[in-house]
Structure formats: structure tokens, C-alpha cells
N, C-alpha and C positions, 0 to 999 in steps of 0.2 A: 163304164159306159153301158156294161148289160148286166148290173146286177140283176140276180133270180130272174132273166129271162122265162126259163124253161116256167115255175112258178106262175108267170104270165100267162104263159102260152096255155097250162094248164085254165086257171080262172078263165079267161076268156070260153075256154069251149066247155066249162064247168056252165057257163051263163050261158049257153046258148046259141056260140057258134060253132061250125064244127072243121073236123083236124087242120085243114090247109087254108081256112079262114085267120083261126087261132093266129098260128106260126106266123101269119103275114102280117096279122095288123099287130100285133105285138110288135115286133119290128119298126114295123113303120111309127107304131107311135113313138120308139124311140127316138127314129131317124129325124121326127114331128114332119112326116108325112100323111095325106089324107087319109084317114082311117077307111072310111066308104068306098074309096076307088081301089083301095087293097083288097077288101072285101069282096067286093064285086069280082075283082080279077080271080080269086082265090076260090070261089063259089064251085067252081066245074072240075075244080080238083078233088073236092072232097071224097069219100068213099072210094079211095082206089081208082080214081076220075071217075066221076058220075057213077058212081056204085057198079061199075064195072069188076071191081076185085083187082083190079091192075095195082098200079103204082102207088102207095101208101099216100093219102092228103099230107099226111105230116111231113113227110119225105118232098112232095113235091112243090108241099107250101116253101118249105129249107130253103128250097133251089130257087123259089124266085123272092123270097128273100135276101137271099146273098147277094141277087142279081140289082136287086133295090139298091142295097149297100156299096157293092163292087163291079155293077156290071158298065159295061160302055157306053158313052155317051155321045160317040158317032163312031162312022164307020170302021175310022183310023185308027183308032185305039184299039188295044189288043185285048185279046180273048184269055189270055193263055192263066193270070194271075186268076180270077175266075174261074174259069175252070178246073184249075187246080184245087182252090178251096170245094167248091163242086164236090169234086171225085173224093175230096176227106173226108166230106157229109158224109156221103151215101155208104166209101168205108166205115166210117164210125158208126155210123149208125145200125149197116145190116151186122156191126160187132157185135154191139149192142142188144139190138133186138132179133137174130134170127134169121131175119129176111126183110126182103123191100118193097114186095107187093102187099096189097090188104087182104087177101085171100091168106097167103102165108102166116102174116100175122097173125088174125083174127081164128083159123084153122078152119072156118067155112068161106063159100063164095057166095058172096052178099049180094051178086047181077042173080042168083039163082032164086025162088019162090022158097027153096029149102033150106038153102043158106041164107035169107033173109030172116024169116024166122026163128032158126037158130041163133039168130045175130039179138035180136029182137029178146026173146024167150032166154036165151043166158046173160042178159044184158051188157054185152060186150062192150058198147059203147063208155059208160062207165065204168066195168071191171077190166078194159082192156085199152080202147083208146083215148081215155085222158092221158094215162100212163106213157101212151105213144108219142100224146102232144107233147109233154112236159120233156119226155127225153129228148125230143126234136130240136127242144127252146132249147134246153141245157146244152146240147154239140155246139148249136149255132151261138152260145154264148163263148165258147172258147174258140172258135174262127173268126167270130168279127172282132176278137180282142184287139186293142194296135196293134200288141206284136204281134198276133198272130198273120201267119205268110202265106202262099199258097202252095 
């Protein structure tokens, strides 16, 4: 079902979209959900939410990709499977990489003039967040597995 996901997630933000873009519509193309309307959602995530240095794009592209796959479809339905898979992202992934904000990651703050630059000038985006996206795609290639549980 998700062969070389992560792979995906890579090429995508290699072409031009970025971290929490990538992760989503990867996904949804698999699900053969709207590419656009992921995108769009996906947009105000990127940079640690809007170049805030918060929360990783990749990271929080994950979370609402799982949400695409396994989230609820009204009210009555439960949260708990979900959110389960959820909480293994975010484990595996700050295994993984370190940590879960993009300040952390990247080792500067990118809301900052000085941490932009540096962001910028060591080309992190390429030496440091493709690598992000791609590990992102690869977790969530082994929690939407079938078997995989929450």
C-alpha cells in the first residue's frame, strides 16, 4: 500500500513543495485523495508552523495525514485508535531525529532574521530538511501498514 513512501515525500519537496506539504499530499495521492486541497491545508504548517521554529512541517504534515487515513468521520466515532498511532509518530520520530520542533532540528531559529540566514547560508533546507521529509514518509509508511495498530 505505501511502497517508498518516505522516497515520495522526499521528491515532492525536492520539486518544490515544502516539509508538511510533501508528507500530505504524498499520502493522499495514495489514499487518490485531492492533491490541492492537501496542499492547501498543509501550507501553514511548514517551517515549524509558518516559520515560527515550533513544530516540525514534517511532523505535523504525519499528524494530519494519519488523520486523512484514520481519523473520524463523525462525531461518534472514536478518537483513541488515532491517536494512538499519533503518539507512535511523534515517538518514532523524535527517536529518530533528535527532536520535534524545527528550531531543534535545524539547530537555528528560522522566526529569527539570524536564524533565517543561517537557515538560508548553510542551506539546510536541502542538507537537512529533505532528509526530514523522507524519514517522516518512511514512519508513516509503517503505521498505515494494515497491520499496523495503534
Amino acid at each position: 500500500m505505501m511502497d517508498n513512501l518516505g522516497r515520495r515525500c522526499r521528491e515532492l519537496f525536492e520539486s518544490g513543495c515544502y516539509c508538511a506539504e510533501s508528507v500530505v499530499i504524498a499520502v493522499a495521492e495514495r489514499q487518490g485523495l485531492p492533491t490541492d486541497m492537501a496542499m492547501r491545508m498543509a501550507t501553514g504548517f511548514c517551517g515549524g508552523i509558518s516559520r515560527t521554529g515550533g513544530l516540525c512541517g514534517a511532523l505535523t504534515g504525519g499528524i494530519m495525514a494519519l488523520g486523512l487515513v484514520g481519523g473520524r468521520e463523525s462525531a461518534a466515532d472514536d478518537h483513541k485508535p488515532l491517536y494512538g498511532k499519533v503518539a507512535r509518530f511523534i515517538g518514532e520520530f523524535e527517536q529518530r531525529l533528535g527532536a520535534t520542533s524545527c528550531s531543534g532540528l535545524l539547530g537555528c531559529d528560522i522566526s529569527t532574521g539570524e536564524g533565517a540566514r543561517e537557515f538560508a547560508s548553510s542551506d539546510l533546507e536541502t542538507r537537512v530538511c529533505a532528509g526530514i521529509t523522507e524519514t517522516a514518509g518512511t514512519i508513516l509508511e509503517t503505521l498505515l501498514a494494515p497491520e499496523a495498530t495503534g
